[in-house]
FIVEXFI-469059 format. One record per residue: residue in three letters; residue number from 1; x negated, y, z negated of N, C-alpha, C, O in turn. Coordinates in steps of 0.001 Angstrom, whole numbers, plus 500000, padded with zeros to 6 digits. Layout:
BEGIN
ALA,NUM,X,Y,Z,X,Y,Z,X,Y,Z,X,Y,Z $
...
//
This chain:
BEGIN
UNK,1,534367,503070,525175,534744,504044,524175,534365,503581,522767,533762,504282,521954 $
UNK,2,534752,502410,522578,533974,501845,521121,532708,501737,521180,532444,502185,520064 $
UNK,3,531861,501520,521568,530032,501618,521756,529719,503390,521480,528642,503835,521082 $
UNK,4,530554,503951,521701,530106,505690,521943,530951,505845,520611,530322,506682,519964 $
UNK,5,531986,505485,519926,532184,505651,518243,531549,505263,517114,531557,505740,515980 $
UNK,6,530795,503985,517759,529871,503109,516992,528526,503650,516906,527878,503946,515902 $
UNK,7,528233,503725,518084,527067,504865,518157,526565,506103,517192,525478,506416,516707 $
UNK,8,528002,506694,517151,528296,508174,517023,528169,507958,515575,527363,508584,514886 $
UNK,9,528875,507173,515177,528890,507045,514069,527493,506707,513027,527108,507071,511916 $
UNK,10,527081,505911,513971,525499,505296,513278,524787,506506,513299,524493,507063,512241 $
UNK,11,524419,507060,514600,523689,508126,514012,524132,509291,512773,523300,509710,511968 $
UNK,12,525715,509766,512776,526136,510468,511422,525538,509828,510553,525025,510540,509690 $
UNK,13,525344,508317,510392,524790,507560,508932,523637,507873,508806,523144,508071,507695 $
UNK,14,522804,508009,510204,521043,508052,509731,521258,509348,509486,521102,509482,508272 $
UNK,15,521585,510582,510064,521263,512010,509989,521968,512095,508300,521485,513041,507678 $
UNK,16,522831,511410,507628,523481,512010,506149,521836,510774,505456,521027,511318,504705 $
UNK,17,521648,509462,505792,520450,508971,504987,519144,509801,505249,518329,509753,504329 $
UNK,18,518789,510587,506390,517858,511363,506810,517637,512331,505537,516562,512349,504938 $
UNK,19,518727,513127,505175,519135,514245,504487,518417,513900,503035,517487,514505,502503 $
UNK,20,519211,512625,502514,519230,512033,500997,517947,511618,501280,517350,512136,500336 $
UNK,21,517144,511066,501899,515957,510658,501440,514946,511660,501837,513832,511215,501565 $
UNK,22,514875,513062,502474,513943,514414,502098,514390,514361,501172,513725,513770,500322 $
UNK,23,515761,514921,500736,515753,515288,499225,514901,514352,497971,514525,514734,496863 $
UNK,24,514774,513047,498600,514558,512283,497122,512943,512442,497380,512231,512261,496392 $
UNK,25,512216,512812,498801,511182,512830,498849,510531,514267,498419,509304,514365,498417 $
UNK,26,511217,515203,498114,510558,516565,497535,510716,516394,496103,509870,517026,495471 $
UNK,27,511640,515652,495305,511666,515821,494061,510545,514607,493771,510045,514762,492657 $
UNK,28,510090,513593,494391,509192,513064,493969,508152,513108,495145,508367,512241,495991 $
UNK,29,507214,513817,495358,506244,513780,496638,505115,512917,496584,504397,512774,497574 $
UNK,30,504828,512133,495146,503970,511328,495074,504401,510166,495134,503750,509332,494505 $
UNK,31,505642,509688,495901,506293,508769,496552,506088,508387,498110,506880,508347,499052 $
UNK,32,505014,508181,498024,505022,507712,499905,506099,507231,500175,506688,508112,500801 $
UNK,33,506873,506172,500073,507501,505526,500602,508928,506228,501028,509504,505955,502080 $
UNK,34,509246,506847,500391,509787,507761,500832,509596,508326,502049,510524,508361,502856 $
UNK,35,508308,508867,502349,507833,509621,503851,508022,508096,504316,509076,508306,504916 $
UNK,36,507810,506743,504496,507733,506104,505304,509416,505880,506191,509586,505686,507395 $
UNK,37,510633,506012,504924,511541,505639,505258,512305,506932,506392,513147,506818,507283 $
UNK,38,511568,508105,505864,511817,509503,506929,511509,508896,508038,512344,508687,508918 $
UNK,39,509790,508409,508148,509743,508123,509867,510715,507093,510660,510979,507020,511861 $
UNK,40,511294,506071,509188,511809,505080,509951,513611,505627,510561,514378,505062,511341 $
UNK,41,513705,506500,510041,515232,507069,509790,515012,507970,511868,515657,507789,512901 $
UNK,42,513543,509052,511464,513691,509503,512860,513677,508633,514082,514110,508795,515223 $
UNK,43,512791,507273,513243,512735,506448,515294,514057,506199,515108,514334,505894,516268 $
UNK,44,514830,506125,514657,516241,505290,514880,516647,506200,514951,517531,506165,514095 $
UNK,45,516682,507497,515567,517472,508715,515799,517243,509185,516957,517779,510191,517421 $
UNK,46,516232,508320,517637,515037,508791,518711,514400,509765,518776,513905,510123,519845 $
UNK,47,514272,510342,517815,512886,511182,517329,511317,510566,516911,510681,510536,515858 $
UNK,48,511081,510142,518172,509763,509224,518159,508693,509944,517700,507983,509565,516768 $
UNK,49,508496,511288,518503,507351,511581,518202,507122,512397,516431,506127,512304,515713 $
UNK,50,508227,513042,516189,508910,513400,514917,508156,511872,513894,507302,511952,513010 $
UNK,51,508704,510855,514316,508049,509886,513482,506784,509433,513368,506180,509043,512369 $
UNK,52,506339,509553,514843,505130,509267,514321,503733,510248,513656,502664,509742,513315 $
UNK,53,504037,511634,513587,503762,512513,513033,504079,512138,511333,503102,511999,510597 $
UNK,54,505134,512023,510905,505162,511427,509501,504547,510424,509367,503517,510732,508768 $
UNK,55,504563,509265,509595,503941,507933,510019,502092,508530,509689,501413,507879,508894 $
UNK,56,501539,509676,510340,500283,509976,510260,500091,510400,509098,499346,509872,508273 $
UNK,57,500916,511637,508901,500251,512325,507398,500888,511505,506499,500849,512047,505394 $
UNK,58,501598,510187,506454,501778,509338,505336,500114,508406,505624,499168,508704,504895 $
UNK,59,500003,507744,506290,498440,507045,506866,497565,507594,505649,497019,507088,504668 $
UNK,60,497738,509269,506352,496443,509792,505810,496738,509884,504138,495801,509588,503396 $
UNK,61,497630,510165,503730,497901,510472,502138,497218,508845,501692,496202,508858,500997 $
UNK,62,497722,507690,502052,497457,506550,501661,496068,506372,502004,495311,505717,501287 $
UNK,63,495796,506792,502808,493823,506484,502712,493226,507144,501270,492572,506719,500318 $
UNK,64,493853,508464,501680,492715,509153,500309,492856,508708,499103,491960,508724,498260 $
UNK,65,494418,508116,498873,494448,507403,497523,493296,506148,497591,492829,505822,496499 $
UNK,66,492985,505688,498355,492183,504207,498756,493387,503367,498851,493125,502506,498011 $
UNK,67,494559,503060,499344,495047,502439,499184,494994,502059,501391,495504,502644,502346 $
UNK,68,494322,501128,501292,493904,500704,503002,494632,500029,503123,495129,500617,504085 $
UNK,69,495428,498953,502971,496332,498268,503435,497397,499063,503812,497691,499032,505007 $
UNK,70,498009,499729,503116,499392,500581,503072,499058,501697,504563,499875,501998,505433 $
UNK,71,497912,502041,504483,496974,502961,505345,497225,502383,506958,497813,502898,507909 $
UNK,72,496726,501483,506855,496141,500608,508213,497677,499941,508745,498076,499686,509881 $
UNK,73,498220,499812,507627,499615,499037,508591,500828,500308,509116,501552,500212,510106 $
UNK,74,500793,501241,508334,500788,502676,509235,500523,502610,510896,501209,502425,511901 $
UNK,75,499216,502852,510597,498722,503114,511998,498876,501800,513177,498935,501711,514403 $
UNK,76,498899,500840,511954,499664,500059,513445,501489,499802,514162,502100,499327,515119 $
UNK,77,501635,500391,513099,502750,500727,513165,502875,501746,514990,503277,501437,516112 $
UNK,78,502072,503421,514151,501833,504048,515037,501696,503694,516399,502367,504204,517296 $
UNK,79,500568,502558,516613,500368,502049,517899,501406,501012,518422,501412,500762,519628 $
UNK,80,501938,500637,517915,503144,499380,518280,504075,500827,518821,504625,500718,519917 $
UNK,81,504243,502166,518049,505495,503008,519395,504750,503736,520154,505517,504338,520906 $
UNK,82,503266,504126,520463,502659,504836,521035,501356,504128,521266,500501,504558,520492 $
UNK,83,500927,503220,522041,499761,502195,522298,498546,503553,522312,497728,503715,521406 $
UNK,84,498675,504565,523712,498101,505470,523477,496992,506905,522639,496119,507740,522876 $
UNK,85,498072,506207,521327,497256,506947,520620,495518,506725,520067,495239,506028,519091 $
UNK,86,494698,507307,520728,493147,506903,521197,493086,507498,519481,492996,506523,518735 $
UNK,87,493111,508753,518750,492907,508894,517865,493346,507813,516464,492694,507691,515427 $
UNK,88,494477,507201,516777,495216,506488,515718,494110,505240,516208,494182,504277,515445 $
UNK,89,493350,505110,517053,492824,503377,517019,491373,504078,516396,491065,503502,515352 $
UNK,90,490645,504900,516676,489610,505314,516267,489497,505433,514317,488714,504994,513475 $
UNK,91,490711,506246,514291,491099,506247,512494,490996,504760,511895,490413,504528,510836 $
UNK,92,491746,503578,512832,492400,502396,512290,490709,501563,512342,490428,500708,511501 $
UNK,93,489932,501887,513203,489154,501009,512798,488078,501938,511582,487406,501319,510757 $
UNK,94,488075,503155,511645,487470,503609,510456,488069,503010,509078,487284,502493,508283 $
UNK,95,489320,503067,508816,490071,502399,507949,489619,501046,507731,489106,500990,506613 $
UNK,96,489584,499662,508465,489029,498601,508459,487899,499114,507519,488021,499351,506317 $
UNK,97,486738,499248,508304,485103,499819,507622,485464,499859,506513,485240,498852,505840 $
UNK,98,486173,501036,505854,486683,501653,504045,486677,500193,503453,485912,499686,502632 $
UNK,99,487840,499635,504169,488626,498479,502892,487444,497229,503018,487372,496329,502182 $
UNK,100,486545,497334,504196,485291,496093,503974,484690,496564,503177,484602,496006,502083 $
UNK,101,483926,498012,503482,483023,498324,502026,483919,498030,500678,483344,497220,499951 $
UNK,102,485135,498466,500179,485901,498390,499261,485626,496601,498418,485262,496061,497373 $
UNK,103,486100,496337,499745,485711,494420,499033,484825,494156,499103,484829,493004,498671 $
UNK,104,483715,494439,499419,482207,494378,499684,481900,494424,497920,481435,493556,497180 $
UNK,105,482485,496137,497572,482035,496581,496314,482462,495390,495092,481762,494792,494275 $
UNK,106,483788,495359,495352,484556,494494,494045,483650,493052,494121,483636,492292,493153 $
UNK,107,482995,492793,495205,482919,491225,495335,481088,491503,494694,480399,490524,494409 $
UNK,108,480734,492435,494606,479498,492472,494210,479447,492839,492480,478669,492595,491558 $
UNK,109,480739,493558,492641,481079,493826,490569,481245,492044,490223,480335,491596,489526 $
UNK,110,481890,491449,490484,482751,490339,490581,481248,489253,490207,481017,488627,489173 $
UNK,111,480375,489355,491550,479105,488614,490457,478671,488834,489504,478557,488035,488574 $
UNK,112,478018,491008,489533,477452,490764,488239,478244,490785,487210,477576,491094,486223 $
UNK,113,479308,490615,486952,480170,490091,485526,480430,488862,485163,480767,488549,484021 $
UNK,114,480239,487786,486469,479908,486795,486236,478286,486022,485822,478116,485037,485104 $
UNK,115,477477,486652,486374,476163,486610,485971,475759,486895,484533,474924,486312,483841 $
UNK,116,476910,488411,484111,476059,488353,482724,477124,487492,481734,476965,487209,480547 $
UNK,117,478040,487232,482446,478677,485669,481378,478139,484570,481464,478361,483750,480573 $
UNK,118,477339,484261,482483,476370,483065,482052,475770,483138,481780,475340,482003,481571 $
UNK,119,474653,484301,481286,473584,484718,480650,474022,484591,479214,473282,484039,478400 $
UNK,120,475224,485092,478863,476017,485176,477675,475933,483954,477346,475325,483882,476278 $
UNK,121,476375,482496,477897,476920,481532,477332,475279,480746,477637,475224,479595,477203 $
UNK,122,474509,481055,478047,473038,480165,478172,472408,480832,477224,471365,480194,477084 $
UNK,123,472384,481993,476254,471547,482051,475378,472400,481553,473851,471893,481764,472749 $
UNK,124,474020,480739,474060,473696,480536,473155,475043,481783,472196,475927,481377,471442 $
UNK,125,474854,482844,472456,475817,483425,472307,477287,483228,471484,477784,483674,470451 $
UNK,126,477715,482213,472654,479202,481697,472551,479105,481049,471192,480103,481324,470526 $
UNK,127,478296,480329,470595,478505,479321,469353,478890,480382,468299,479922,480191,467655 $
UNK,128,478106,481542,468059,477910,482278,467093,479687,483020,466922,480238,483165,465831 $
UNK,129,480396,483446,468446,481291,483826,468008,482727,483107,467561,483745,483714,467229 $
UNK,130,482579,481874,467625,483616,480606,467215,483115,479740,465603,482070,479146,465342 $
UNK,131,483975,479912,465007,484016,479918,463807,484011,478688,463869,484557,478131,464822 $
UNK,132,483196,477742,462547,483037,476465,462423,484038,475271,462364,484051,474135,462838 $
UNK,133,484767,475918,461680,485898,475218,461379,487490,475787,461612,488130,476589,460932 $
UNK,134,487798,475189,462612,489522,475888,462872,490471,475291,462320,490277,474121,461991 $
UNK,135,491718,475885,462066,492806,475320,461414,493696,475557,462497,493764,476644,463072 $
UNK,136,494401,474528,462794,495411,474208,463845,496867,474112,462764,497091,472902,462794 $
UNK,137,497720,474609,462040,498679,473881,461771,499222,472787,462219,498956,472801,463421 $
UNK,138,500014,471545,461917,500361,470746,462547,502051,470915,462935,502438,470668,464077 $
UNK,139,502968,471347,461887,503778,471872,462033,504379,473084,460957,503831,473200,459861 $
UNK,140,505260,473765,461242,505509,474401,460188,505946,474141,458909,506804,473268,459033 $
UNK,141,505833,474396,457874,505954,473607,456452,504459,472519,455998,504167,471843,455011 $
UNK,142,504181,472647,456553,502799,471327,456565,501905,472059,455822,500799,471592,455553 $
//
């Protein structure tokens, strides 16, 4: 009889936190995290598939921002309650691809800004913008 009050009770808690966090997720919708805590509220209600349906169109909102990490741990999420899902592994490795090109890109900005700072400091450059003589105070009053 106490396991079936305890129970009973836990779920009243998720279904009233269920409630409060749609609400906090329509007044701010550019809050993913919000949708994440919906899916987490339905698996613990056993509304699996309910979750993992949120779980997706949160995935997908976080891809289009580019945000792949947030994206990809979604979908594994997805597959850790539904191994099955052939579409969620097909997406997850498209996702991978994104965030390699992504670091691919930064790591290729990343040289040439380093390239044209050594170009900068081999012609010479650097002397011209440091003034000959600096004054360091030694202490205040000095």
């Amino acid at each position: 009889m106490a396991r079936f009050l305890i129970s009973f009770w836990r779920r009243v808690k998720y279904y009233k936190f269920l409630k409060n966090t749609k609400r906090k997720a329509s007044r701010e919708p550019e809050n993913l995290h919000y949708l994440i805590r919906i899916g987490d509220l339905l698996d613990k209600l056993g509304k699996r598939r309910e979750a993992i349906e949120v779980y997706w169109d949160t995935s997908r909102k976080f891809a289009q921002k580019g945000l792949f990490r947030q994206a990809i741990a979604l979908n594994r999420l997805i597959l850790r309650l539904n191994p099955l899902q052939t579409e969620v592994q097909q997406t997850l490795i498209e996702l991978y691809n994104q965030q390699q090109q992504l670091l691919r890109e930064k790591k290729s900005e990343q040289k040439e800004i380093s390239q044209e700072r050594m170009t900068f400091l081999q012609n010479g450059e650097i002397e011209k913008t440091i003034p000959e003589k600096i004054f360091f105070p030694l202490a205040i009053g000095e």
